[in-house]
N, C-alpha and C positions, 0 to 999 in steps of 0.2 A: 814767349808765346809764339806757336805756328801761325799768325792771322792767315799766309797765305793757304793755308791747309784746312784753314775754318770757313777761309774764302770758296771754296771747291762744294760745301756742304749746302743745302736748301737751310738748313737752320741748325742750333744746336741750344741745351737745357744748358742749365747754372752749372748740374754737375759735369759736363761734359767740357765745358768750354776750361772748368777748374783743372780738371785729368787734360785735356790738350795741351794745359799753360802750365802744370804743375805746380797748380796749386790751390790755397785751400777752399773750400765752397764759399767759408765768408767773402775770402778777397775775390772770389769770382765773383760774385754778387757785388761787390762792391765795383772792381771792374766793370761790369755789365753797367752799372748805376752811371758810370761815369762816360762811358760810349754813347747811352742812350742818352743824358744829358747834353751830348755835344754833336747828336743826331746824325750819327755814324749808324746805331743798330736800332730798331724797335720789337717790342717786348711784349708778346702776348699768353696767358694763362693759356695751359692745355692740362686739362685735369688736374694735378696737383703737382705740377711742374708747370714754369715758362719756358717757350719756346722764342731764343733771343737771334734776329734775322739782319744781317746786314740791310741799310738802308741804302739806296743809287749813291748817296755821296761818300756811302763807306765803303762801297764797292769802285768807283771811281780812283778813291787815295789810295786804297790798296792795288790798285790796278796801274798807278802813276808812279810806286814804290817798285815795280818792277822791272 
């Protein structure tokens, strides 16, 4: 997965972060679960899709990876 290329974005939905990482919607979804569980991203409904956002500390470690 591109994080640093996800990093550059204001935000990104379940399908897109899947098409960025190659792969499937569930496992982005799953993924997403597991970032926002460890308070890297947070997640909020936009119509009928979420819109999944780097939080300061997810932006910070990807920022330290550099």
């Amino acid at each position: 997965m591109s994080c640093t290329s996800a990093a550059h974005r204001p935000g990104c939905t379940t399908s897109e972060l899947g098409a960025t990482a190659r792969i499937s919607l569930s496992s982005a979804s799953e993924h997403a679960t597991v970032l926002r569980a460890a308070g890297l991203i947070t997640t909020t409904r936009r119509r009928q899709s979420v819109l999944h956002v780097l939080t300061p500390t997810g932006r910070s470690l990807l920022n330290a990876s550099d």
